[in-house]
KOLFI-335419 format. One record per residue: x, y, z of N, C-alpha, C in turn; residue in one letter. Coordinates in pm, whole numbers, plus 50000, padded with zeros to 5 digits. Layout:
N
n.X  n.Y  n.Z  ca.X  ca.Y  ca.Z  c.X  c.Y  c.Z  type
X  Y  Z  X  Y  Z  X  Y  Z  A $
...
END
This chain:
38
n.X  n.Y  n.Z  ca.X  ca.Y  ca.Z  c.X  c.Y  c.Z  type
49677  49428  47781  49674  49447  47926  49816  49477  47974  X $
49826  49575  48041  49980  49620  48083  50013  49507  48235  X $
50163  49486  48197  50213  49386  48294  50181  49441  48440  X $
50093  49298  48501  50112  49388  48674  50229  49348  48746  X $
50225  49460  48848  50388  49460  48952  50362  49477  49105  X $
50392  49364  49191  50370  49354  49317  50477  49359  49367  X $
50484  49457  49502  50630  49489  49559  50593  49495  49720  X $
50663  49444  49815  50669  49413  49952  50665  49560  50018  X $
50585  49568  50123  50580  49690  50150  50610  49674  50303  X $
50758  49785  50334  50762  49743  50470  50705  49837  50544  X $
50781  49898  50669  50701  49997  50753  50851  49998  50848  X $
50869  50113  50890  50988  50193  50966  50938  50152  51161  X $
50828  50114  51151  50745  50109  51322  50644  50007  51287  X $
50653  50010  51424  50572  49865  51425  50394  49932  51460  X $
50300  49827  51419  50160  49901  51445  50057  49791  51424  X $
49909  49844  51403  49849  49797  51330  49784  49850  51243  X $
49749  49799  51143  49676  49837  50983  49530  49870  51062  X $
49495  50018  51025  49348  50063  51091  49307  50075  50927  X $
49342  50141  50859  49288  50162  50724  49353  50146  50591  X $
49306  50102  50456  49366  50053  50356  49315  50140  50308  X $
49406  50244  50223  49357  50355  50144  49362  50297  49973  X $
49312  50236  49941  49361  50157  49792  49218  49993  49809  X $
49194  50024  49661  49131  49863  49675  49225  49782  49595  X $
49227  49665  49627  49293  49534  49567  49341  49532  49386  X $
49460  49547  49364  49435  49559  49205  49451  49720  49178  X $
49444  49794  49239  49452  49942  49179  49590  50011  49166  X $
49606  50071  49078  49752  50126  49067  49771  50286  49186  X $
49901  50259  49212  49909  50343  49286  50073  50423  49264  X $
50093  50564  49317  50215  50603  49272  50294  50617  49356  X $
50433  50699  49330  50523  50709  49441  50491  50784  49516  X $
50493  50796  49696  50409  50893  49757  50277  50930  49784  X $
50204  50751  49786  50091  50788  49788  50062  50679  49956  X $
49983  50761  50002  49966  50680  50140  49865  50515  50070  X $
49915  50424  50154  49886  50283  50124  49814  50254  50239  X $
49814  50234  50335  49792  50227  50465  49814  50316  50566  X $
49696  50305  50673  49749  50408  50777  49774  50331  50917  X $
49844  50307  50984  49864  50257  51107  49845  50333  51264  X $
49816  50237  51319  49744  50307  51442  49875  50248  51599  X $
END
């Protein structure tokens, strides 16, 4: 099983979380939208 890696994710503006583009546990890369804020 490859080591998992959790990293703090900030945000440049303030908002709220309308949508989570990712489920829980899934790998994701550099440049990939995580959230979209409203």
């Amino acid at each position: 099983e490859s080591m998992k890696t959790y990293n703090a994710v900030t945000a440049e503006v303030s908002g709220k979380v309308v949508e989570i583009c990712f489920e829980n546990g899934a790998s994701v890369d550099e440049d990939d939208i995580l959230v979209k804020l409203q």
